[in-house]
C-alpha positions in Angstrom: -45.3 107.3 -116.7 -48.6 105.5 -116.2 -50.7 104.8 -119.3 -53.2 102.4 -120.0 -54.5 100.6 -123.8 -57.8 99.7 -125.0 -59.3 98.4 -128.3 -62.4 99.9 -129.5 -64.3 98.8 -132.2 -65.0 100.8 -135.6 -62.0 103.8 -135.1 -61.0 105.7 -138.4 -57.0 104.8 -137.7 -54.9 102.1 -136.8 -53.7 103.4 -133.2 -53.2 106.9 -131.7 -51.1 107.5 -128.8 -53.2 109.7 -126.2 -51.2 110.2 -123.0 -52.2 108.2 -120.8 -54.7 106.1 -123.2 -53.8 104.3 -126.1 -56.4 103.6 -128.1 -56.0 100.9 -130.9 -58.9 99.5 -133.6 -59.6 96.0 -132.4 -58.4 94.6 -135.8 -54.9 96.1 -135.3 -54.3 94.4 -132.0 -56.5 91.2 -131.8 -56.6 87.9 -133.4 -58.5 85.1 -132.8 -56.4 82.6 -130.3 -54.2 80.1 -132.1 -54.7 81.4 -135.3 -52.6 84.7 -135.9 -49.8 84.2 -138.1 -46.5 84.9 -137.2 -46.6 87.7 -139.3 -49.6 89.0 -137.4 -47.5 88.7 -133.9 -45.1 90.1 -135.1 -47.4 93.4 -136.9 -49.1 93.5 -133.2 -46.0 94.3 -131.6 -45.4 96.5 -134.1 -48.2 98.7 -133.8 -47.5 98.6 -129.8 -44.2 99.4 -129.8 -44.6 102.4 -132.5 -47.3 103.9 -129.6 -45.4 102.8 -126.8 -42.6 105.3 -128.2 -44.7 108.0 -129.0 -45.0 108.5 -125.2 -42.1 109.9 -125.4 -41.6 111.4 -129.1 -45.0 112.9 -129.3 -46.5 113.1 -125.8 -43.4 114.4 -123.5 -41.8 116.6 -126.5 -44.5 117.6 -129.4 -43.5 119.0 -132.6 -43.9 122.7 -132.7 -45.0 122.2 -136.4 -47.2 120.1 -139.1 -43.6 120.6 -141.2 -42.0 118.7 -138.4 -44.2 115.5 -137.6 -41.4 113.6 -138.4 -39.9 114.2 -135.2 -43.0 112.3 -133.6 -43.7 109.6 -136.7 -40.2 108.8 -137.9 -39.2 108.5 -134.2 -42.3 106.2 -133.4 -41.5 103.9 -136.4 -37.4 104.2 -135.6 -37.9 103.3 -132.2 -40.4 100.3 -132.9 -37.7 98.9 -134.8 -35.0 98.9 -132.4 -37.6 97.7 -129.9 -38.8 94.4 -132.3 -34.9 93.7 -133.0 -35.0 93.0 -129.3 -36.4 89.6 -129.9 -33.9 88.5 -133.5 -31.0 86.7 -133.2 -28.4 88.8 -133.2 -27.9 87.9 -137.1 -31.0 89.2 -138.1 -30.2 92.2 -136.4 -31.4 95.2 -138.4 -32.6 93.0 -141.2 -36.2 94.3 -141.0 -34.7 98.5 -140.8 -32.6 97.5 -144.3 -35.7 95.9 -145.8 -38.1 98.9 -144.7 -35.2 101.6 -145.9 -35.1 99.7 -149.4 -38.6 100.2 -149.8 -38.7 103.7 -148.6 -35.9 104.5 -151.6 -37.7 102.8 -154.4 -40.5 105.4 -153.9 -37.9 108.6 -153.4 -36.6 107.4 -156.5 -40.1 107.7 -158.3 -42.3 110.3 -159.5 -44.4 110.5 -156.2 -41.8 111.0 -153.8 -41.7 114.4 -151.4 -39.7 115.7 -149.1 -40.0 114.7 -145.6 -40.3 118.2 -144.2 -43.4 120.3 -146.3 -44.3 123.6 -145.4 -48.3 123.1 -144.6 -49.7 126.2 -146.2 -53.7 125.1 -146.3 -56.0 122.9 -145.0 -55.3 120.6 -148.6 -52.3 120.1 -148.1 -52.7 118.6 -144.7 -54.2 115.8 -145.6 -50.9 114.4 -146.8 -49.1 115.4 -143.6 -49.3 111.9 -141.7 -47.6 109.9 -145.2 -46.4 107.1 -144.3 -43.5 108.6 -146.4 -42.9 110.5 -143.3 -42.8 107.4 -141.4 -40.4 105.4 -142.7 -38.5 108.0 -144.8 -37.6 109.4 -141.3 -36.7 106.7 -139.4 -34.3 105.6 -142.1 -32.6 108.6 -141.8 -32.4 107.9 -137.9 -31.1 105.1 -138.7 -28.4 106.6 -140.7 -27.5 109.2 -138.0 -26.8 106.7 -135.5 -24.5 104.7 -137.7 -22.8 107.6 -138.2 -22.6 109.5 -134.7 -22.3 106.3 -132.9 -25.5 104.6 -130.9 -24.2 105.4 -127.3 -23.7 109.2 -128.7 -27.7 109.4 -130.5 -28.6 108.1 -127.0 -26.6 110.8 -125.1 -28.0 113.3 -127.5 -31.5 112.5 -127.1 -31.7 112.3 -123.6 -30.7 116.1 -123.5 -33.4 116.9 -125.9 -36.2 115.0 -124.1 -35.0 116.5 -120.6 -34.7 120.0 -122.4 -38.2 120.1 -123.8 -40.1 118.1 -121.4 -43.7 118.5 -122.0 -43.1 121.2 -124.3 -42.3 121.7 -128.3 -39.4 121.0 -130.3 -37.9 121.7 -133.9 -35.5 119.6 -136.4 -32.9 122.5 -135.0 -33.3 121.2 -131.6 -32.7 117.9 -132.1 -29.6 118.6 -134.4 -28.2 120.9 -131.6 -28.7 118.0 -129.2 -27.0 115.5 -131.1 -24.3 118.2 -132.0 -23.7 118.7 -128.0 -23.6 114.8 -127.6 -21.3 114.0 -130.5 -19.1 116.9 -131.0 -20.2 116.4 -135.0 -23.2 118.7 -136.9 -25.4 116.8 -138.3 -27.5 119.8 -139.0 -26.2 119.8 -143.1 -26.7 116.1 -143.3 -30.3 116.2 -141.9 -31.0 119.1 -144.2 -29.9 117.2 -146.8 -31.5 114.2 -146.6 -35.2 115.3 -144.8 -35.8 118.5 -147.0 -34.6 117.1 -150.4 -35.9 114.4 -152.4 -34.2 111.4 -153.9 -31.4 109.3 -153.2 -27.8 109.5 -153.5 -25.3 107.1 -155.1 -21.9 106.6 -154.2 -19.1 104.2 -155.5 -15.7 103.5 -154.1 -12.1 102.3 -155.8 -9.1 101.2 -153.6 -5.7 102.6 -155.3 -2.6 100.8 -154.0 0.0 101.7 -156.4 3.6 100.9 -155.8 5.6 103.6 -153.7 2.3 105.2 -152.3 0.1 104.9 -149.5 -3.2 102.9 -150.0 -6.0 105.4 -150.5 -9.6 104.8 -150.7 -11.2 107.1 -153.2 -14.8 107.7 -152.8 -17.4 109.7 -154.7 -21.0 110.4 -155.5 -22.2 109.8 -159.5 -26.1 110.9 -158.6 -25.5 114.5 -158.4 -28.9 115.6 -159.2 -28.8 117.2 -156.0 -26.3 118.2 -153.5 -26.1 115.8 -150.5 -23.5 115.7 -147.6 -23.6 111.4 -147.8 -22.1 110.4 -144.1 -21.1 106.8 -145.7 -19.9 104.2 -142.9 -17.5 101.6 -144.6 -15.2 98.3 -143.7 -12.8 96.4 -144.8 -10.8 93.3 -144.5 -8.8 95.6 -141.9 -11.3 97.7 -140.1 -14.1 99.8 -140.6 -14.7 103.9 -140.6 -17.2 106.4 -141.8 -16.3 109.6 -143.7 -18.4 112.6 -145.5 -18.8 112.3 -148.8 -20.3 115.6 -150.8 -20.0 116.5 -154.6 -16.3 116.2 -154.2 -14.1 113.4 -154.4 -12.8 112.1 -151.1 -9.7 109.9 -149.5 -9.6 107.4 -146.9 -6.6 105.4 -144.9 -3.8 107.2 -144.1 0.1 106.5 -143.7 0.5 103.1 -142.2 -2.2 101.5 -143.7 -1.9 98.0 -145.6 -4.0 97.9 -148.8 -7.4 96.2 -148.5 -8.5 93.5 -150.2 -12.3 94.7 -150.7 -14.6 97.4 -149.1 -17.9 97.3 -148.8 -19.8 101.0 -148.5 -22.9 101.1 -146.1 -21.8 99.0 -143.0 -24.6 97.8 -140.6 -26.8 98.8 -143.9 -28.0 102.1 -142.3 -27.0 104.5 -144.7 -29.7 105.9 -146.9 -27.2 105.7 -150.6 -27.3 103.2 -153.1 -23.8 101.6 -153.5 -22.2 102.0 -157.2 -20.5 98.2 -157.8 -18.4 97.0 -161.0 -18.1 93.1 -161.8 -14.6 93.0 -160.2 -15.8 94.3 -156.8 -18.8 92.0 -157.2 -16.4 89.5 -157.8 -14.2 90.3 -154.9 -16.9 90.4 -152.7 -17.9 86.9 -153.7 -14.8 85.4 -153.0 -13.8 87.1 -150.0 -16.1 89.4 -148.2 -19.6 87.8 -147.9 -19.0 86.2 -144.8 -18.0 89.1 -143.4 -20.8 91.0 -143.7 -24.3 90.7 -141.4 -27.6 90.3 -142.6 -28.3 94.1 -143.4 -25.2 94.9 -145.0 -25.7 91.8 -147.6 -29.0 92.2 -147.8 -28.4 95.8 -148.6 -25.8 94.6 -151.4 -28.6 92.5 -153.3 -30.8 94.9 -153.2 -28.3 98.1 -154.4 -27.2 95.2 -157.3 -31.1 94.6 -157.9 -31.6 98.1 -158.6 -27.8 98.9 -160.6 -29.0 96.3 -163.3 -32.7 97.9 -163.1 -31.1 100.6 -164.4 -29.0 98.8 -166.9 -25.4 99.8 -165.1 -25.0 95.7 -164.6 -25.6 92.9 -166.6 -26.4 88.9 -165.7 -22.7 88.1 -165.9 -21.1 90.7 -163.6 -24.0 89.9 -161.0 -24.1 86.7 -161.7 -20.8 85.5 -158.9 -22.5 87.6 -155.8 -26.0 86.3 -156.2 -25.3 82.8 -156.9 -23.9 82.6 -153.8 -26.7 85.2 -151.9 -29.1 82.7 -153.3 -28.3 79.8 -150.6 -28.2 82.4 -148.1 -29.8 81.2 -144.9 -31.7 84.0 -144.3 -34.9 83.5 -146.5 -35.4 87.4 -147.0 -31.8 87.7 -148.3 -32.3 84.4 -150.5 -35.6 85.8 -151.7 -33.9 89.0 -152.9 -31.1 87.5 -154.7 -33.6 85.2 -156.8 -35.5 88.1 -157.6 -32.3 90.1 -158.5 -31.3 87.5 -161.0 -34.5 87.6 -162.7 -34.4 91.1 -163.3 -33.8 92.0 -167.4 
């Protein structure tokens, strides 16, 4: 695929990915030499990687419909991620996803949230269509499907829906029927679920190891506003797993099994759910589990604390053990959350 780039002056948009010609406003890709911030490098990649992908999720296969332009944004923005993790350490890996997917929940928890697929019925309602919801709303939930059907199995899955629609238009139902031939497992309930609903779920977990029975895991959702099929990827001091969680309670670890000291819901932080904790599994997790957990998974856990005591489900003192310890954290992102955690009333 040959293609080349060029900055132009005085364009209405950031970047657009013609085939063959990407175009980018010169603001967006050039800074004066010596003088761009990290932060600048790093947004210039950004924007190229994003239009780099859409040469693929956009140009090659095009959405058959404005309802679907998450299948060319949420791809774009997905993709760019993966592509700037390239060049972290592999402890930062996915640091910047769980950061992005925090954000991305805040809003679907607010009063100007939308679904990520919206029928366009008039000219009005298309000006909304390219939201940046879209963006990053979708490649969360990406995100989540690949922590759930396993990366090597997304892949799979959609290199039979590139080859299958080459240069021609596509549907949320193709992709799920590519994944679904790649992984064996339908995602098509999940994605319905999670692209044309609004809001976010929250599950909680509680390990039961009485004498004379097998330990069980016991999980469940407590935001049942609306119904969501939650694929929630968890670990322990033993192992890790991932099972469905819907409206109705559900059991993990089987015969065999030795009782876990802790688990910790939302491995790899790539699950779109907020994590229900008490004190004593905040507690346990202090003692025990933080370092066991990468970046994204603890900087997942300060911000799912941040927002339980937004809420007023936690108070100071049962946060107070995890984010003591989160603040000398030595990534500053993760540091920076815990401190502003703890100074949440």
């Amino acid at each position: 695929m040959l293609f080349r780039s060029v900055a132009l002056p005085n364009l209405p948009f950031g970047a657009v990915e013609n085939a063959g010609l990407i175009t980018y406003r010169l603001r967006a890709l050039l800074f004066p030499p010596g003088k761009a911030t990290p932060a600048q490098q790093r947004s210039v990649r950004g924007v190229e990687a994003h239009e780099l992908a859409h040469q693929w999720f956009g140009d090659f296969v095009t959405q058959a419909g404005w309802e679907d332009v998450w299948l060319s944004e949420g791809f774009a923005t997905w993709l760019s991620g993966k592509i700037m993790d390239e060049d972290q350490p592999v402890a930062r890996k996915r640091l910047s996803a769980a950061a992005a997917r925090d954000r991305i929940m805040t809003t679907d928890s607010g009063p100007k949230t939308r679904p990520v697929r919206l029928t366009m019925k008039d000219r009005e309602a298309l000006k909304d269509v390219y939201s940046g919801f879209v963006y990053q709303k979708g490649a969360a939930i990406l995100s989540m499907l690949e922590g759930w059907l396993g990366e090597d199995n997304v892949r799979t899955g959609l290199r039979v829906y590139l080859n299958d629609h080459r240069f021609g238009t596509v549907t949320t139902g193709d992709l799920a029927a590519a994944l679904r031939l790649a992984s064996q497992t339908d995602p098509s309930d999940v994605m319905h679920d999670f692209l044309d609903q609004t809001g976010v779920p929250v599950v909680r977990s509680e390990i039961h190891c009485e004498p004379g029975t097998q330990p069980r895991i016991v999980f469940e959702q407590t935001n049942t506003a609306n119904h969501w099929n939650v694929p929630v990827c968890w670990k322990t001091d033993a192992g890790a797993s991932c099972t469905m969680v819907d409206t109705r309670r559900q059991t993990e670890l089987g015969p065999k099994a030795s009782c876990p000291a802790w688990v910790y819901l939302n491995a790899n932080g790539s699950g779109y759910y907020r994590t229900e904790w008490n004190a004593r599994q905040l507690a346990t997790l202090a003692d025990r589990a933080l370092g066991r957990l990468t970046a994204a998974e603890r900087l997942t856990l300060v911000n799912d604390v941040s927002e339980l005591r937004r809420v007023g489900k936690l108070d100071g003192s049962a946060v107070e053990p995890v984010l003591k310890k989160l603040l000398l954290d030595m990534e500053p992102e993760i540091s920076a959350a815990a401190k502003k955690a703890m100074e949440v009333k």
